[in-house]
N, C-alpha and C positions, 0 to 999 in steps of 0.2 A: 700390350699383352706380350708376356715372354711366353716362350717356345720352346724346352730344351730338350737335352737327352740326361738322364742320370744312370752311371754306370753304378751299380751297386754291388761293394765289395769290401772284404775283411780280412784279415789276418790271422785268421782262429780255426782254419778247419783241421779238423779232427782226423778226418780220412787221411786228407792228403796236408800234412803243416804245409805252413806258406805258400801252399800251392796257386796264389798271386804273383809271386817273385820269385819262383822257381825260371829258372835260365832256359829258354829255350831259340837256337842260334842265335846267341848274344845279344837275347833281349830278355827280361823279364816278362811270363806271359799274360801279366795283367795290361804291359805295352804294346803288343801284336794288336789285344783290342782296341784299348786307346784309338792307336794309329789307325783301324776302321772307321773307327766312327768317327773321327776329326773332319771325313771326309763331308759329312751330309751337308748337304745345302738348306735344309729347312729349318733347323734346330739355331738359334739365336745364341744359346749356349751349350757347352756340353761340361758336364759338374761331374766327378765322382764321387760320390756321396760313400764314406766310409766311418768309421767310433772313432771315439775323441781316444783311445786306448792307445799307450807307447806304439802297442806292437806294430799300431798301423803309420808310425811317422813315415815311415818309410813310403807306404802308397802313394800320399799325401807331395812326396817327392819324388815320387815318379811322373806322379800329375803335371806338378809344376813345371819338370823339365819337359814335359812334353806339349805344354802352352796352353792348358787346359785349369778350368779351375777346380777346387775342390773342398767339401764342407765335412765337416766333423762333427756327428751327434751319439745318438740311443748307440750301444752295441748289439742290442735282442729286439730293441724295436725299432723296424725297417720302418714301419708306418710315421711313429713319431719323426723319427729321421729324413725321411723324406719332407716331412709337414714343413718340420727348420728349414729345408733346404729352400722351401717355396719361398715363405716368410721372407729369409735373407735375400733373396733373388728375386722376389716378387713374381714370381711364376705363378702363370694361369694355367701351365700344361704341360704336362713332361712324358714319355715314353722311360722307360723304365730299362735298361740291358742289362742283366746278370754279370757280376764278374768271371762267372765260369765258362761264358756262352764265348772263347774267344777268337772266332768265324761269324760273328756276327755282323753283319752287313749295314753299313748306313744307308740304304737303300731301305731296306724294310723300315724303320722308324720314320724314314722320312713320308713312306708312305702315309702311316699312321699320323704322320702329322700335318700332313696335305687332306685326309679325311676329316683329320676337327678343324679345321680352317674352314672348308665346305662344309661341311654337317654337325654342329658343337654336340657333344655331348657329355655324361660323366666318367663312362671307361669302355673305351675299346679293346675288346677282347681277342690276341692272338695264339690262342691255346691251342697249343695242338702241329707247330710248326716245329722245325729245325730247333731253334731258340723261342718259346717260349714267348714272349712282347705283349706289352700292355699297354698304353696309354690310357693317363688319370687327369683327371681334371682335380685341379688341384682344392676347390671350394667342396667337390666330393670327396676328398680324402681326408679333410678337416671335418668333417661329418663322422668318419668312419671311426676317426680318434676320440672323437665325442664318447660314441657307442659300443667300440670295443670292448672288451674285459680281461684282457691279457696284454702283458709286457714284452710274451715272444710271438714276434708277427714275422715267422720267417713265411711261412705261406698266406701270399695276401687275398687273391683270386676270389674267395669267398666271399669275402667281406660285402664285395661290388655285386656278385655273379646272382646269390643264393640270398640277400635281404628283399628284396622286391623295392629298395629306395631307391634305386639309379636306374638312370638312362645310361642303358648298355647297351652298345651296338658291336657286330663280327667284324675285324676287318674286312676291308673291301679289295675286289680286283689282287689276288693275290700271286702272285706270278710263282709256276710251277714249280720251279728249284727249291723255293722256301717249305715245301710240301713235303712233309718230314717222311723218308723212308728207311730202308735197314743200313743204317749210319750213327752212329754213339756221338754229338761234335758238344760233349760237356765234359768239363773238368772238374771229377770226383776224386780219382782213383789214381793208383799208379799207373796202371793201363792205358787208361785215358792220357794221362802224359806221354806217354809211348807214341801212343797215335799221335797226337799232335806233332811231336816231334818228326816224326817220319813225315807225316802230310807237312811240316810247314819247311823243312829239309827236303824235301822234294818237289814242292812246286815252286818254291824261292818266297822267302820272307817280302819281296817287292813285289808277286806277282797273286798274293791270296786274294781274290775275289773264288767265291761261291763258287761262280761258274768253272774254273782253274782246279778247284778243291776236286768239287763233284768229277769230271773229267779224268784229275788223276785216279780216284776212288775208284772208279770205273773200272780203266786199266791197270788196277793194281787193288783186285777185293781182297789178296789176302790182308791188306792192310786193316781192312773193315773188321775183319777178323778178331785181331788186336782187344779189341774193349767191347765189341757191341753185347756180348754176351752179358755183362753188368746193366744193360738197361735193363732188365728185370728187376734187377737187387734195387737201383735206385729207385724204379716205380714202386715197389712193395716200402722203400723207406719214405720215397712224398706221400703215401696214401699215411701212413704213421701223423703225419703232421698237419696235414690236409683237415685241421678245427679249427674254430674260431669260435667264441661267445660274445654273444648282445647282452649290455646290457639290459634288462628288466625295469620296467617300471614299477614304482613300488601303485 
């Protein structure tokens, strides 16, 4: 049984272009994450799962240099994309990290994947945290593509959450820090670039652990200041997307 993490991430946005390979202290910030999550001990692999589309050769070769692998599928459908990614890798289970999310912690996914080890299920749900996190089982994801009715799956949460077909369980034991409070830590915006930059310029690109982040934030809220204001706009844009259609039987 494989175990991995798949960071999921594109070249296309619209808010902020490139805003993957945007430079931030001379790294690109889709490699800040990378560089977190290399660290987990649980995940057997860790894949960045990005479109077969030019734009994103580039990703593809950030991956690479960074000793990591990486699959190219769907550009609009995360689901199908993901599914290839199982297929080729034979994955029975994967935690899912946002490319935007990039303070995201190996720590939290490994949790997530120390809970399906002990307790199997079809998708652990972590909604509602700092970053967002999911773990899929990958035999329920193959389900979900079955029954879909749409090509764009950027929000998948439904799919699992709101059918009544899966075993869904809350993560478990989840340790305080990840306990999302008045902090913006996603890359949308221009803004949102600001902050990172200031946070990842100020607590040293070697030393970003959570704990380090938070701590600075602390003593230095004007910096919170910066972007928090935009989780509004974003929440009123995920509620926009936040559909999904089942197929019907005839």
């Amino acid at each position: 049984m494989v175990n991995c993490i798949f960071i999921s991430v594109r070249n296309s946005s619209s808010r902020l272009p490139n805003k993957a390979i945007l430079n931030i202290c001379g790294k690109p910030t889709i490699q800040h994450l990378i560089e977190n999550i290399k660290k987990s001990k649980s995940a057997d692999k860790v894949i960045l799962c990005t479109s077969d589309k030019s734009a994103d050769d580039v990703l593809c070769q950030i991956a690479a240099d960074c000793g990591i692998e990486y699959f190219r599928g769907s550009l609009d459908d995360k689901l199908v994309r993901w599914m290839s990614a199982c297929e080729k890798y034979n994955v029975d289970f994967f935690v899912n990290v946002d490319g935007d999310d990039l303070f995201f912690e190996s720590d939290l996914a490994d949790i997530i994947i120390e809970q399906y080890k002990q307790d199997p299920c079809d998708f652990i749900d972590g909604n509602g945290l700092y970053n967002d996190v999911y773990g899929i089982k990958a035999s329920a994801l193959r389900k979900v593509c079955e029954i879909k009715d749409s090509d764009s799956t950027e929000y998948i949460r439904l799919y699992f959450t709101e059918t009544n077909m899966f075993d869904v369980r809350r993560i478990k034991t989840v340790p305080q820090k990840y306990l999302k409070k008045n902090v913006r830590m996603t890359l949308d915006y221009k803004e949102d670039l600001v902050f990172f930059e200031k946070v990842i310029d100020g607590v040293s690109p070697k030393k970003l652990s959570l704990d380090n982040i938070i701590n600075f934030l602390y003593n230095n809220p004007d910096i919170i200041d910066i972007n928090y204001f935009l989780d509004e706009k974003w929440k009123i844009n995920q509620e926009k997307i936040k559909h999904f259609k089942i197929k019907q039987n005839d």
